[in-house]
N, C-alpha and C positions, 0 to 999 in steps of 0.2 A: 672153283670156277673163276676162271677170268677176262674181262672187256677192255678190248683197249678202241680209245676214243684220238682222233687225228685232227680233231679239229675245232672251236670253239661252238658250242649250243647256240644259235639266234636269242638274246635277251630280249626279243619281242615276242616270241611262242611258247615261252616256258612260264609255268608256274616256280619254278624251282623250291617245293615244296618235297616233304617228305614221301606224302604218297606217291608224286609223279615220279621221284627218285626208284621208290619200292617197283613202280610199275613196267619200270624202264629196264632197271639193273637188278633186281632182289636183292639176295644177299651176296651176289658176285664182288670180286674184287673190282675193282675200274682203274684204270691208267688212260689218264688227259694230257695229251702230247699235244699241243698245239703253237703254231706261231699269229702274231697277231701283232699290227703297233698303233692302235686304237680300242678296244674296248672296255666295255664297265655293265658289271652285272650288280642287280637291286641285292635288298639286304634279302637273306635267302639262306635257310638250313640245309647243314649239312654232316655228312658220316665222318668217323673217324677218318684225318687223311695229314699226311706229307706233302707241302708244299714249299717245291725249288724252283728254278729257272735253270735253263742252259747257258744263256745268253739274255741280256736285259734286263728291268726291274718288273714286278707287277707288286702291287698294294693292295690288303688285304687291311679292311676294317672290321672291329668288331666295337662292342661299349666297353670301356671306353676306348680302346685298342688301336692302333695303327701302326701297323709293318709294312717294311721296305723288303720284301723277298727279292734275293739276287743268286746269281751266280753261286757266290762266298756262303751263302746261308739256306738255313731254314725253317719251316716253320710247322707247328705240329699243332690243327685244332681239332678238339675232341667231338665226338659224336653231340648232335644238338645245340653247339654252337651254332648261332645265328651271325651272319659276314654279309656285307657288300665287297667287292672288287672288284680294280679295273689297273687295266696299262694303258699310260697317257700318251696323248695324242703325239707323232711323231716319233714314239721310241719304241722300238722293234723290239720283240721279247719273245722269244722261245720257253712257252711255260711248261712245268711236267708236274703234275699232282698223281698222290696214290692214294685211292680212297682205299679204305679198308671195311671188307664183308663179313657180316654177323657171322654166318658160318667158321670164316676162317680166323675171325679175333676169339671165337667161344674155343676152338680150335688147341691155340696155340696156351691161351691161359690158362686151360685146363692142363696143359702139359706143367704147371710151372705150381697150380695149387694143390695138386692131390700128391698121394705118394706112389710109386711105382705099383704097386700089387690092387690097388683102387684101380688104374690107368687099366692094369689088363681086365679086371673085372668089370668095369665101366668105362670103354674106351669112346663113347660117343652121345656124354652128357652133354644135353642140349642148351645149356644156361649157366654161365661162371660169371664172376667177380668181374667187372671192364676196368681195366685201368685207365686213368685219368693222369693225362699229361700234362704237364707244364706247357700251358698257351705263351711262349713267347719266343723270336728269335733266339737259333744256336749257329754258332758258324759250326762247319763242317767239323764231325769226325770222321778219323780212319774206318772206326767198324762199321759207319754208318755210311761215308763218302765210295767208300770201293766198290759198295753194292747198287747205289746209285749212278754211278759210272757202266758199270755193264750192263746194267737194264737201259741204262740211252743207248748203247753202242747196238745191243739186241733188238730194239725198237727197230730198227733201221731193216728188219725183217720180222715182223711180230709172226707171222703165220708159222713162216719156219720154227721162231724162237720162242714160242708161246710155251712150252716145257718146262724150258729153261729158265725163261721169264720167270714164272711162277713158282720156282723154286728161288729165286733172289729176292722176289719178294718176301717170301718166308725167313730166308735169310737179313733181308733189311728190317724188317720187325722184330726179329731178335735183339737187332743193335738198338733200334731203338729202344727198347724193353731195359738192357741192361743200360743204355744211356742214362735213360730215366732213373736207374736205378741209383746212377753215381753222382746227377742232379739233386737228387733227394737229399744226397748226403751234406750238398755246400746251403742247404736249407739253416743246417745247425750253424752257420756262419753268422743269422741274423741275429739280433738282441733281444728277447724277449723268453718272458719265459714259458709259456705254453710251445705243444710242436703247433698246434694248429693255427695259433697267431704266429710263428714265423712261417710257415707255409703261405699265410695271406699276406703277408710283408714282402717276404720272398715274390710272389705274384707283382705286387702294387709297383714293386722298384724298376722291376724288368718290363712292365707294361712304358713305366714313364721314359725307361732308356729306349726304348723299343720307338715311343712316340718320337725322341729327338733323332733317331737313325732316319724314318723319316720325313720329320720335318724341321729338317737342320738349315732348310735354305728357308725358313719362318722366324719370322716374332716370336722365340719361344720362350716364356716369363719364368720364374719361378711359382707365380700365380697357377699358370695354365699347367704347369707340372703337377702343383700339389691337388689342382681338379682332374686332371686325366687318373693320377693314382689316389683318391680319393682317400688324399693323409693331408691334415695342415701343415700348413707352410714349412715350420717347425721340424716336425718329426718326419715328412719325409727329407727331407735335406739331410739330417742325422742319420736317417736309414740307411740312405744312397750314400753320402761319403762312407759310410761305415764299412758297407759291401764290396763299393767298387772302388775305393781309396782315393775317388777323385771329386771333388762337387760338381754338382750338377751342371753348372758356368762350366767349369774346365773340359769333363766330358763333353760337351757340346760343343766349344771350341778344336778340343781334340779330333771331334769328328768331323769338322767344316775344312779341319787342315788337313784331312785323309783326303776329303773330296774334292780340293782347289790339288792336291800332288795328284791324285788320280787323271784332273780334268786336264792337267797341264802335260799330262806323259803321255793320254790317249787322245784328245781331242786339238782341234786346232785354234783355240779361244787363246786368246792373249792374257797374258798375268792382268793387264787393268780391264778383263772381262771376264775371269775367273774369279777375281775378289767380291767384286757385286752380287755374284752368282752365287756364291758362297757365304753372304751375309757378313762380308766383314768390310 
């Protein structure tokens, strides 16, 4: 089953609570196409879901978390993550979420834990294993980005395309699926020796890159780093060079000079109003 949604909810009538969620959508898939260049919704639960942008930025907080969702990226929180978000005032953003429904994630994972001769004998066991993504910005992949691309173009007719729709959805959750799979793997990248403490290293480093994606035109310390990913001073600084071969100063720099070339090729601000803007 699937709902597609054309426009942003009123953050004054909603609880945006789980049950109002259940009462609304059940276990349906949901797809939120919406444009908007002022909103902000409260801190508020929610289902498995992909979230991109077609055009503009929106910002997605969690504890301690903050992302910059764009165009180039995206972002994956799991069922029961609890998030505020909003797109600021004046900046036009075309946003596109996919929640994903109990029915169809028990579905798909059931295809991927049993074996073939289980599958024909029990082909519609009500309850599997959920998988648990990695909460942090990915820029686009191919298996991921192609299916996201024809579900925008399809929207542009959901009635007609609601079949098809529905089948790329299935197909975009596969990508994610083996995404995550191939994420898993640059886990063994980090230092330590348990999986389970690199997997929450792994988490800590990417929350803190993720904090300077968006707030790189901010004061942002080494202090405030080692409290957003909850490592001293210390060890996360040695985690992050380690992972991403840059320190934390340079990546942040790196990123301020992505966005003063960007501001300068798309907007009409002057180099002595792009550097200000940019914190340098």
């Amino acid at each position: 089953m699937l709902q597609y949604i054309d426009h942003f909810p009123d953050p004054r009538y909603h609880r945006f609570d789980k049950s109002e969620w259940m009462d609304r959508h059940g276990k349906a898939n949901v797809i939120i196409h919406s444009e908007s260049n002022a909103i902000s919704f409260p801190k508020h639960w929610g289902p498995l879901s992909l979230k991109t942008t077609i055009k503009g930025n929106e910002y997605y907080v969690t504890d301690p978390g903050k992302f910059k969702v764009g165009p180039e990226n995206f972002l994956i929180l799991n069922e029961d993550t609890h998030y505020s978000s909003f797109i600021p005032d004046g900046s036009k953003t075309e946003s596109l979420t996919f929640n994903f429904g109990s029915v169809f994630l028990n579905s798909f994972n059931m295809l991927w834990e049993k074996d073939e001769i289980k599958l024909m004998d029990d082909p519609f066991i009500c309850e599997v294993h959920r998988i648990k993504f990695p909460e942090h910005l990915h820029k686009h992949q191919a298996l991921i980005y192609k299916h996201l691309r024809k579900i925008s173009r399809l929207l542009s007719n959901f009635k007609l395309n609601a079949g098809r729709i529905e089948e790329e959805m299935s197909f975009l959750y596969e990508g994610l699926f083996r995404f995550s799979a191939w994420s898993s793997s640059r886990v063994d990248k980090i230092h330590a020796k348990r999986r389970v403490t690199r997997e929450e290293i792994y988490r800590r480093i990417h929350v803190a890159r993720d904090y300077m994606d968006a707030c790189y035109d901010e004061d942002v310390s080494l202090e405030k780093l080692s409290e957003v990913s909850c490592l001293s001073q210390h060890h996360f600084l040695r985690q992050f060079k380690s992972f991403f071969k840059l320190t934390p100063r340079q990546y942040l720099i790196k990123r301020r000079m992505e966005e003063a070339r960007n501001l300068l090729a798309h907007s009409d601000l002057k180099v002595t109003e792009v550097w200000p803007a940019c914190r340098f």
